[in-house]
Structures are given as structure tokens and as C-alpha cells.
PyMOL Python script that loads the backbone (N, CA, C, O; Angstrom):
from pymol import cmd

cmd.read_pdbstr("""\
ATOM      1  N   UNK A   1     -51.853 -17.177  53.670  1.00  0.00           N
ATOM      2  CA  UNK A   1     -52.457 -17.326  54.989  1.00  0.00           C
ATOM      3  C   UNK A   1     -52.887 -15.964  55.527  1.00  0.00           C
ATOM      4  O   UNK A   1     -52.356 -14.914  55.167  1.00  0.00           O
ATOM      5  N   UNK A   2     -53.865 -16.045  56.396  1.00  0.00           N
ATOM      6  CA  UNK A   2     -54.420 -15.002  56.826  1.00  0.00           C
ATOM      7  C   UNK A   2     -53.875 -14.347  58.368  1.00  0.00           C
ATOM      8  O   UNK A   2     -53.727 -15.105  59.326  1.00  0.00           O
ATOM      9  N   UNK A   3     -53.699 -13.386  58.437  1.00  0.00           N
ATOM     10  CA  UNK A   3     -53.184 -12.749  59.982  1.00  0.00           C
ATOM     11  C   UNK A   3     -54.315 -12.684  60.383  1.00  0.00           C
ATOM     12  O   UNK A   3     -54.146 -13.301  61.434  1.00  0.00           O
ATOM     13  N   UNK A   4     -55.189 -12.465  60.383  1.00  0.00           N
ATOM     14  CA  UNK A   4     -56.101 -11.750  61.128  1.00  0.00           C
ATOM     15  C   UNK A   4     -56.413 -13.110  62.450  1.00  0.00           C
ATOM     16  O   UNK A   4     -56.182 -14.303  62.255  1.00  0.00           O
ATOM     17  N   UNK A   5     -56.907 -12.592  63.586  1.00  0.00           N
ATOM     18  CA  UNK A   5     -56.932 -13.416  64.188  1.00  0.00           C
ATOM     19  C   UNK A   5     -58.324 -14.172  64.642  1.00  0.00           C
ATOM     20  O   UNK A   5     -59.253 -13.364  64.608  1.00  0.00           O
ATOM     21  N   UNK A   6     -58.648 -15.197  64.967  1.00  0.00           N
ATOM     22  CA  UNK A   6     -59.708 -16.130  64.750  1.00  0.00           C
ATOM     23  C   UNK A   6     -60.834 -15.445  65.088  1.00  0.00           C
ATOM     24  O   UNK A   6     -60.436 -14.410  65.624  1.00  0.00           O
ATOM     25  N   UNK A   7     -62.419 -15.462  65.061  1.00  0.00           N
ATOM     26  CA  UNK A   7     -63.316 -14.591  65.225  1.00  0.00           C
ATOM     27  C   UNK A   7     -63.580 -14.536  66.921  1.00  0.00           C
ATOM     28  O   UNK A   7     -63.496 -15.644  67.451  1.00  0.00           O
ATOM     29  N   UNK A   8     -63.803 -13.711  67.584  1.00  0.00           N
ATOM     30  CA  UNK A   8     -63.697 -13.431  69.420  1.00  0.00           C
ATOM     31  C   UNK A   8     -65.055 -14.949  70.010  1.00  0.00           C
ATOM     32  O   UNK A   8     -65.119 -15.153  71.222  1.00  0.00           O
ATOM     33  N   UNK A   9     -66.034 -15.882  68.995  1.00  0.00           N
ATOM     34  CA  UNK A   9     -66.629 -16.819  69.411  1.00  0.00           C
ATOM     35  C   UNK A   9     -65.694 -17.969  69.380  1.00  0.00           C
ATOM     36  O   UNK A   9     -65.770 -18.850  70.236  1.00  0.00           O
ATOM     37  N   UNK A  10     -64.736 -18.000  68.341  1.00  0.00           N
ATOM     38  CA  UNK A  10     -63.969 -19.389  68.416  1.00  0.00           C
ATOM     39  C   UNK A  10     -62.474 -19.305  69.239  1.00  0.00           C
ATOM     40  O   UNK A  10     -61.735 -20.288  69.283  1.00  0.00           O
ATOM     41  N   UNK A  11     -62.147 -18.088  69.845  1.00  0.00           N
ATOM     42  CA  UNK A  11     -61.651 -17.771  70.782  1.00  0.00           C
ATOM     43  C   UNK A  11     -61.880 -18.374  72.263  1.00  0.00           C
ATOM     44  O   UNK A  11     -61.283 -19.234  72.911  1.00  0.00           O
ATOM     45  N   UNK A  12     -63.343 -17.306  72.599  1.00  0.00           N
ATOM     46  CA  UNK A  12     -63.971 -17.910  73.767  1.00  0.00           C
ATOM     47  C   UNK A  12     -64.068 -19.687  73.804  1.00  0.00           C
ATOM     48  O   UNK A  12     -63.825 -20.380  74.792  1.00  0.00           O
ATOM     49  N   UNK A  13     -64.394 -20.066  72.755  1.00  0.00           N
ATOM     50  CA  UNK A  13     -64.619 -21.764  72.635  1.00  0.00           C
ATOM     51  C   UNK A  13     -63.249 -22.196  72.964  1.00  0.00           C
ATOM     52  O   UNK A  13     -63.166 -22.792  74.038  1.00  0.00           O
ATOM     53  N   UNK A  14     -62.497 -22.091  72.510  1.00  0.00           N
ATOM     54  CA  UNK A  14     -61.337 -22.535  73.094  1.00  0.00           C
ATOM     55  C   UNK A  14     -60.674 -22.452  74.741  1.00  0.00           C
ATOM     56  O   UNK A  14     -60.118 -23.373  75.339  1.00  0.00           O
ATOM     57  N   UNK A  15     -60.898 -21.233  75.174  1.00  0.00           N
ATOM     58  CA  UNK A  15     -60.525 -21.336  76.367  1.00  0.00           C
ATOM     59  C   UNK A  15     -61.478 -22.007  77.144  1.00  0.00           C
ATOM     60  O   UNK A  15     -61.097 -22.795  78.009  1.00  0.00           O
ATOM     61  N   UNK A  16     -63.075 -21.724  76.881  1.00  0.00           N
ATOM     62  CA  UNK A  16     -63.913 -22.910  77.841  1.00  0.00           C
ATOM     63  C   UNK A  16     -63.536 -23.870  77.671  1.00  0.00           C
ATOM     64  O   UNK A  16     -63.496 -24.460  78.751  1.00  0.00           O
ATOM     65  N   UNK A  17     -63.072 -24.675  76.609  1.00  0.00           N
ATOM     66  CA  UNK A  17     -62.274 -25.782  76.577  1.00  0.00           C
ATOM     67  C   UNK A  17     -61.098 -26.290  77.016  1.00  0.00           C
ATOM     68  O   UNK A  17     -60.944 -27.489  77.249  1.00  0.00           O
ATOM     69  N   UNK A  18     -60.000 -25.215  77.184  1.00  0.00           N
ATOM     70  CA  UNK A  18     -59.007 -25.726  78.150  1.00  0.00           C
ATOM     71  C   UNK A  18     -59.304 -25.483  79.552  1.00  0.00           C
ATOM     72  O   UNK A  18     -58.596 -26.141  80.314  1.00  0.00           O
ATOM     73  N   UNK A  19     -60.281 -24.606  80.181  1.00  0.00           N
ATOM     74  CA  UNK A  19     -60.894 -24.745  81.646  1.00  0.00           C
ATOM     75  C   UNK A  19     -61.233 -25.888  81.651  1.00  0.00           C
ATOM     76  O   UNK A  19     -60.643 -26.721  82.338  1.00  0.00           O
ATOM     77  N   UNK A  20     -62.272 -26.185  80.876  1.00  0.00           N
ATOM     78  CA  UNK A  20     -62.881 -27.914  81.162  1.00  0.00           C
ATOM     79  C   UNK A  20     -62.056 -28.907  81.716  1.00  0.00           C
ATOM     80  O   UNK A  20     -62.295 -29.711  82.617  1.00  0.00           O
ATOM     81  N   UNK A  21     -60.772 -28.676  80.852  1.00  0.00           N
ATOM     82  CA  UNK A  21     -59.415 -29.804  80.666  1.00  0.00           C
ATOM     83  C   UNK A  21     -59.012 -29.683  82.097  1.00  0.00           C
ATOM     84  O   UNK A  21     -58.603 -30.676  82.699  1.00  0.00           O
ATOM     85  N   UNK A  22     -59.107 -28.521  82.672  1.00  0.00           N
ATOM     86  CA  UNK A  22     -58.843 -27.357  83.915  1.00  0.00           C
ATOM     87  C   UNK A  22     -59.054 -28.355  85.384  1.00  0.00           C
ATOM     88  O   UNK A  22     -58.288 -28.759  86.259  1.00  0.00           O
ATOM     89  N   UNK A  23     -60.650 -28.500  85.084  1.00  0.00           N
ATOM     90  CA  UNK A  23     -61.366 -28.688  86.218  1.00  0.00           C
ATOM     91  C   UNK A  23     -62.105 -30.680  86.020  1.00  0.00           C
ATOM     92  O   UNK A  23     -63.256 -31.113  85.953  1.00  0.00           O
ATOM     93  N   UNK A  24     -60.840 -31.312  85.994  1.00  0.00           N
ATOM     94  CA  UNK A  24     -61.257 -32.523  85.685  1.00  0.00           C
ATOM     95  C   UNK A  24     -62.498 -33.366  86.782  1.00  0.00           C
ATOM     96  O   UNK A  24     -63.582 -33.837  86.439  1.00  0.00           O
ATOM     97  N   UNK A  25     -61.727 -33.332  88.488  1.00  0.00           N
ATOM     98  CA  UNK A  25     -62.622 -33.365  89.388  1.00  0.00           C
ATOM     99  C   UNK A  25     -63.935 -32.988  89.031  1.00  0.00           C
ATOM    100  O   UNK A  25     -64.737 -33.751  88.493  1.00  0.00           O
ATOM    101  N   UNK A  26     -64.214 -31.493  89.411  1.00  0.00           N
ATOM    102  CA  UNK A  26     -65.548 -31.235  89.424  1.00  0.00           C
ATOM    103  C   UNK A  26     -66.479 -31.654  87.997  1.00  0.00           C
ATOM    104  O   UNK A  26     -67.701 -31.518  88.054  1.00  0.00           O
ATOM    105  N   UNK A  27     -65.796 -32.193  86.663  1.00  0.00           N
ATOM    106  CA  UNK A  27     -66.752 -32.499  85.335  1.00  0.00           C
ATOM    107  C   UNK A  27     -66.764 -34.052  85.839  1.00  0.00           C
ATOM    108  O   UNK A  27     -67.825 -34.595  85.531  1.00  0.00           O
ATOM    109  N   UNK A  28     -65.947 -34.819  86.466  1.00  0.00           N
ATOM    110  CA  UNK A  28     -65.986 -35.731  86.524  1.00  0.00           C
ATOM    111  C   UNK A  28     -67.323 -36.488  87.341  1.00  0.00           C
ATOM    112  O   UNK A  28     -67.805 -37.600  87.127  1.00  0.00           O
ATOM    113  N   UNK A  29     -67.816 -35.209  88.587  1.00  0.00           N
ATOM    114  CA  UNK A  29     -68.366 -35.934  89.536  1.00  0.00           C
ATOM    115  C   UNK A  29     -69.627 -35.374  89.189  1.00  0.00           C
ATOM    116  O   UNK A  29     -70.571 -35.907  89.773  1.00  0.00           O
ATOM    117  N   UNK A  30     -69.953 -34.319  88.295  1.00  0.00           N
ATOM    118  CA  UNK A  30     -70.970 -33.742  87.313  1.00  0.00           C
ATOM    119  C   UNK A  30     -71.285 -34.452  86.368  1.00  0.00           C
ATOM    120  O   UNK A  30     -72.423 -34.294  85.927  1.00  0.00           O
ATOM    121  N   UNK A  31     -70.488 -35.367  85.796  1.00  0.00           N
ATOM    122  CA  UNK A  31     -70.910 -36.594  84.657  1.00  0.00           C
ATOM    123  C   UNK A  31     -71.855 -37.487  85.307  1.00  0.00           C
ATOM    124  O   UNK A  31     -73.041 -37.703  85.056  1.00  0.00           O
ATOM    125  N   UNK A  32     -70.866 -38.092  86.443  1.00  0.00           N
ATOM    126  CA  UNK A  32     -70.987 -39.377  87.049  1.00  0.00           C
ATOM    127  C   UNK A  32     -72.949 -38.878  87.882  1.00  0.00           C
ATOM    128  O   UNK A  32     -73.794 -39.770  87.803  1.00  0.00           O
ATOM    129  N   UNK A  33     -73.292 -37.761  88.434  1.00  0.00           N
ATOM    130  CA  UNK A  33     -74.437 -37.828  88.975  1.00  0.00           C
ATOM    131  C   UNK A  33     -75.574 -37.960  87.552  1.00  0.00           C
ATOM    132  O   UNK A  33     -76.668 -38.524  87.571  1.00  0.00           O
ATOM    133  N   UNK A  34     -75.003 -37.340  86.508  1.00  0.00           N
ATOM    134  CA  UNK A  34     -75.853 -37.240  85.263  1.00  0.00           C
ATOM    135  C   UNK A  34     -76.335 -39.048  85.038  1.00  0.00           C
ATOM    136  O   UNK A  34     -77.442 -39.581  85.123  1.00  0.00           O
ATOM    137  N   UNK A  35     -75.119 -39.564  84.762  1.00  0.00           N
ATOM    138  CA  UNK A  35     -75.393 -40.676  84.506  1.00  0.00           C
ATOM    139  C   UNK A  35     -76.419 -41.464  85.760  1.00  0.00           C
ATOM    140  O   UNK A  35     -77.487 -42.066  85.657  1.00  0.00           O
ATOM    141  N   UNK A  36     -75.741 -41.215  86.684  1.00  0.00           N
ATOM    142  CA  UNK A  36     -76.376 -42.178  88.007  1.00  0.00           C
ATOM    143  C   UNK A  36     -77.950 -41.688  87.753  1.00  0.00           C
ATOM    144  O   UNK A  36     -78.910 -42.458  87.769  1.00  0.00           O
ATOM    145  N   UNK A  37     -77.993 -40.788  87.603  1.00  0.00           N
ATOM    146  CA  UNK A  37     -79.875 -40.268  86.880  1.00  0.00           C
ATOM    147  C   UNK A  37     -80.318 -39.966  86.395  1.00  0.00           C
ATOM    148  O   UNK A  37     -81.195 -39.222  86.835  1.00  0.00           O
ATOM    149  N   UNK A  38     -80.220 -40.198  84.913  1.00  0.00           N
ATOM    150  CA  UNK A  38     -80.592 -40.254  83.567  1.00  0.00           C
ATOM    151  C   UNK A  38     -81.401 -40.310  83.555  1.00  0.00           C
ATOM    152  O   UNK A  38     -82.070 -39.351  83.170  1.00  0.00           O
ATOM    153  N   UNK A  39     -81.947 -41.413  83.944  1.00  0.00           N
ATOM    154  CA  UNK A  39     -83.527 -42.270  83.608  1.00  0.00           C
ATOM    155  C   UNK A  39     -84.397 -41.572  84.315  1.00  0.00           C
ATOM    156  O   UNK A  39     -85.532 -41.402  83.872  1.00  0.00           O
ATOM    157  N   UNK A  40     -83.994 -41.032  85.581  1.00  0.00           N
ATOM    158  CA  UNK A  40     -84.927 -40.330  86.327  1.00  0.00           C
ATOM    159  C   UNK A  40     -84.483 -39.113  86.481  1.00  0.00           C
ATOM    160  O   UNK A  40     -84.591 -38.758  87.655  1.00  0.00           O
ATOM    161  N   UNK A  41     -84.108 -38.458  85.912  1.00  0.00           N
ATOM    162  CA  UNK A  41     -83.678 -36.735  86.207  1.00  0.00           C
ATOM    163  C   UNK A  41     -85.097 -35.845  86.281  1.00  0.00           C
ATOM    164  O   UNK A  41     -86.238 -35.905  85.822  1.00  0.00           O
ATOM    165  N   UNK A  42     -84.502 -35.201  86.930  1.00  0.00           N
ATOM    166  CA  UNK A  42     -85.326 -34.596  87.374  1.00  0.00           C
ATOM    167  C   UNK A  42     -84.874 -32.894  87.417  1.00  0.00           C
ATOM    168  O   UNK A  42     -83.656 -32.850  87.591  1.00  0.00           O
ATOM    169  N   UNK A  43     -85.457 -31.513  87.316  1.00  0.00           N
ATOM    170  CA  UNK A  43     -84.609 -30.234  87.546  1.00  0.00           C
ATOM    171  C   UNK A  43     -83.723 -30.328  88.609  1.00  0.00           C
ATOM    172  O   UNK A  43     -84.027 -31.097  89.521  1.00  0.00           O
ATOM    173  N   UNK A  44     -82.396 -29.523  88.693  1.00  0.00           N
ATOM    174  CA  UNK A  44     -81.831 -29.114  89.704  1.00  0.00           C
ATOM    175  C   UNK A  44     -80.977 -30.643  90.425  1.00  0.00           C
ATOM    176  O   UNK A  44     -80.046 -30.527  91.223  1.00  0.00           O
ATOM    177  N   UNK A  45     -81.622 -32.273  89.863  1.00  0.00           N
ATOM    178  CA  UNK A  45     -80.765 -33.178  90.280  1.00  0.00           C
ATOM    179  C   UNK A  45     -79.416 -33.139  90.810  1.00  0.00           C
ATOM    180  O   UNK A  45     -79.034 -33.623  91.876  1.00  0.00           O
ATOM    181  N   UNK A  46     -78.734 -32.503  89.939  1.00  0.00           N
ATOM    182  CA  UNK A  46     -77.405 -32.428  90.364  1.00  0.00           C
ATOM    183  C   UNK A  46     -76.761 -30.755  90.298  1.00  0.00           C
ATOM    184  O   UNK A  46     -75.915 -30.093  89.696  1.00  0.00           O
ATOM    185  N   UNK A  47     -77.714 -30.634  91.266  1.00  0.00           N
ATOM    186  CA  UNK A  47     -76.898 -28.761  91.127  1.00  0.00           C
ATOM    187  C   UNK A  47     -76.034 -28.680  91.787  1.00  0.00           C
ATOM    188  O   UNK A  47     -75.230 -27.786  91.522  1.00  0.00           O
ATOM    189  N   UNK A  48     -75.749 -29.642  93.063  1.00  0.00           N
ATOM    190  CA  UNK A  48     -74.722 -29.342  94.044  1.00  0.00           C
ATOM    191  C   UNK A  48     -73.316 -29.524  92.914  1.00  0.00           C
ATOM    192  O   UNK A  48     -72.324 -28.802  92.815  1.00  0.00           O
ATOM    193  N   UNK A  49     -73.675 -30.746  92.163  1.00  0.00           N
ATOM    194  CA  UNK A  49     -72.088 -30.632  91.303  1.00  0.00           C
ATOM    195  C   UNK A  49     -71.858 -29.700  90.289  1.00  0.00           C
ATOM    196  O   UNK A  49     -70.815 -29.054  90.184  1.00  0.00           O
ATOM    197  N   UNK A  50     -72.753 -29.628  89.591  1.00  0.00           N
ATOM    198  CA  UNK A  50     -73.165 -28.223  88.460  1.00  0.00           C
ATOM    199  C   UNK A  50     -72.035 -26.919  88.871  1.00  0.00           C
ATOM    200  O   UNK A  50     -70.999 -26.530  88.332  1.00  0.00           O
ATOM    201  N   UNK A  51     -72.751 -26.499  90.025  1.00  0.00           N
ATOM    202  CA  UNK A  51     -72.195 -25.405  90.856  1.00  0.00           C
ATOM    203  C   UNK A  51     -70.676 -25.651  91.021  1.00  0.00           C
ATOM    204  O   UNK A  51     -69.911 -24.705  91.210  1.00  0.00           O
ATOM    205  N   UNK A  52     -70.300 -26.771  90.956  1.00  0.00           N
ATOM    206  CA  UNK A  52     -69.069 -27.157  91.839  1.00  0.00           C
ATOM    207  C   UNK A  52     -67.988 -27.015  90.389  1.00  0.00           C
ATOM    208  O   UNK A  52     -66.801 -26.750  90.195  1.00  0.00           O
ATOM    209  N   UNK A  53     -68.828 -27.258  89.807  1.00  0.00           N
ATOM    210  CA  UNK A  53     -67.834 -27.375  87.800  1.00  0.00           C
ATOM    211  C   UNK A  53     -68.181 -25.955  87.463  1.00  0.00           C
ATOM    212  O   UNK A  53     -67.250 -25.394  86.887  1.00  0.00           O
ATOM    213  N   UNK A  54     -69.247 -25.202  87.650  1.00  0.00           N
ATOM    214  CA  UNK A  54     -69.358 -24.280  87.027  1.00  0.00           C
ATOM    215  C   UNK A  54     -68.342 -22.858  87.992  1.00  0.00           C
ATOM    216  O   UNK A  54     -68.077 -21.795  87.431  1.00  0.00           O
ATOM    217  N   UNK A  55     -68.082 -23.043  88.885  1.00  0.00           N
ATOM    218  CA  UNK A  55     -67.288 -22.386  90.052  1.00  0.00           C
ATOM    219  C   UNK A  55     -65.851 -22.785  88.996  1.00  0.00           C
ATOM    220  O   UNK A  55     -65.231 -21.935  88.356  1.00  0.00           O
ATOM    221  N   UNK A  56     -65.616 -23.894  89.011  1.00  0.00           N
ATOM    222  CA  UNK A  56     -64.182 -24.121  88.428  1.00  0.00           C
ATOM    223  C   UNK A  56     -63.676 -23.641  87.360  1.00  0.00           C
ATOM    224  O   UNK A  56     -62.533 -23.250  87.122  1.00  0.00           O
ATOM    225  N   UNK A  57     -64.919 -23.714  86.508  1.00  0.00           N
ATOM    226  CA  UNK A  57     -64.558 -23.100  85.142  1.00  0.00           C
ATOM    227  C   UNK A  57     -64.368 -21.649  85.051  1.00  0.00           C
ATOM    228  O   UNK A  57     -63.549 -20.993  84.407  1.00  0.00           O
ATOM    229  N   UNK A  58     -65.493 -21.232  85.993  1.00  0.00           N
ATOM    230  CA  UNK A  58     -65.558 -19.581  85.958  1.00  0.00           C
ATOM    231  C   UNK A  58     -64.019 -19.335  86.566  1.00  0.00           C
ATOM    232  O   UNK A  58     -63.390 -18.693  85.724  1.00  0.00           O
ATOM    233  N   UNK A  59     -63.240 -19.611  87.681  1.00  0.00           N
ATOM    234  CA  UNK A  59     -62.050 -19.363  88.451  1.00  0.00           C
ATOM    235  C   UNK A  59     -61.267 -19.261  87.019  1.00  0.00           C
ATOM    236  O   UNK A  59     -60.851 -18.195  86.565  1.00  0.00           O
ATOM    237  N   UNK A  60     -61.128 -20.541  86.372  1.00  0.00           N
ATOM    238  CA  UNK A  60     -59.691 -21.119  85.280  1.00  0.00           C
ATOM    239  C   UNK A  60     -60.033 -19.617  84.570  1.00  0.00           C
ATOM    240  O   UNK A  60     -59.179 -18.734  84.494  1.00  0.00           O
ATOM    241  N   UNK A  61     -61.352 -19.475  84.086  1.00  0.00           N
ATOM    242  CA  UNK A  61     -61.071 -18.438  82.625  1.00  0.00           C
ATOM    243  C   UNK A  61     -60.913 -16.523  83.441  1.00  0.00           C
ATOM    244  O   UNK A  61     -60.696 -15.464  82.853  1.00  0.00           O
ATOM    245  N   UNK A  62     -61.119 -16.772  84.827  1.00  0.00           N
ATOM    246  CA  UNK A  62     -61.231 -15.476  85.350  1.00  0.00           C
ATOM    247  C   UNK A  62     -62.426 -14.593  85.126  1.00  0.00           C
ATOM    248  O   UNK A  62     -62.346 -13.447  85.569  1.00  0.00           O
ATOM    249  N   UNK A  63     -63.790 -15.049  84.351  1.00  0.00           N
ATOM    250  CA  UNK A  63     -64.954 -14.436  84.141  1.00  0.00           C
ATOM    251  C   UNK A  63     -66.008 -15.305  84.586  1.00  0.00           C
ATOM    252  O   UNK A  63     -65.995 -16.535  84.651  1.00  0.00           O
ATOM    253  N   UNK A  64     -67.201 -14.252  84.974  1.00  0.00           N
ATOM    254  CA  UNK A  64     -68.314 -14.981  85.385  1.00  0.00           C
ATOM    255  C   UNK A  64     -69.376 -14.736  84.778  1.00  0.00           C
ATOM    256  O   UNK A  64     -69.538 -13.575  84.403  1.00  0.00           O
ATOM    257  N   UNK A  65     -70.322 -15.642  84.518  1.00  0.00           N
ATOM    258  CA  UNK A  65     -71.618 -15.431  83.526  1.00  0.00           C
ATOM    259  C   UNK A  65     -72.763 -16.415  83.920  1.00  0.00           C
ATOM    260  O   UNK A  65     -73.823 -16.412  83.293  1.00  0.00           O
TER     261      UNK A  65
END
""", "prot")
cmd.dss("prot")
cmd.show_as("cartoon", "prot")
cmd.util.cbc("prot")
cmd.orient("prot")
């Protein structure tokens, strides 16, 4: 087995992934507008929730991008 430790991309993937797990609310109500307008989306549709998940995630991992 190898020590070395996993490469710094499958790192990062992981912790955006336990933020996600993080911020169930805000992905939840970010799904739910996706779906409610699929058919008709349009840019920016759902930025108010976007913002609201993307705020959460940035807090859980402590970085912003």
C-alpha cells in the first residue's frame, strides 16, 4: 500500500462533498426551484437559492471561490 496521500483534486472533492451533506436545507430548496423550472428555465431562475447553497458550502469548507 501506498502512503502517499490522495492527489490535492480528490481531496478538495471530498470535502465539497461532505459540505453538501453540510448544507441539506439550502441544496434542498436549490433542487426543488430547479425542478419546479426545468421546462422553462431560464438564466439566473433560481439565484436567490444558488446563493443561499453556495454561501453554505463556502462557510462548511471555510474558502471562497
Amino acid at each position: 500500500m501506498s502512503t502517499y496521500p490522495p492527489p490535492t483534486g480528490r481531496i478538495l472533492v471530498r470535502k465539497l462533498a461532505d459540505a453538501t451533506k453540510s448544507c441539506v436545507q439550502p441544496a434542498r430548496a436549490y433542487g426543488t426551484c430547479i425542478l419546479e423550472s426545468y421546462k422553462d428555465i431560464s438564466r439566473d431562475a433560481c439565484v436567490k437559492e444558488f446563493g443561499q447553497f453556495k454561501l453554505c458550502v463556502q462557510g462548511v469548507m471555510k474558502r471562497k471561490w
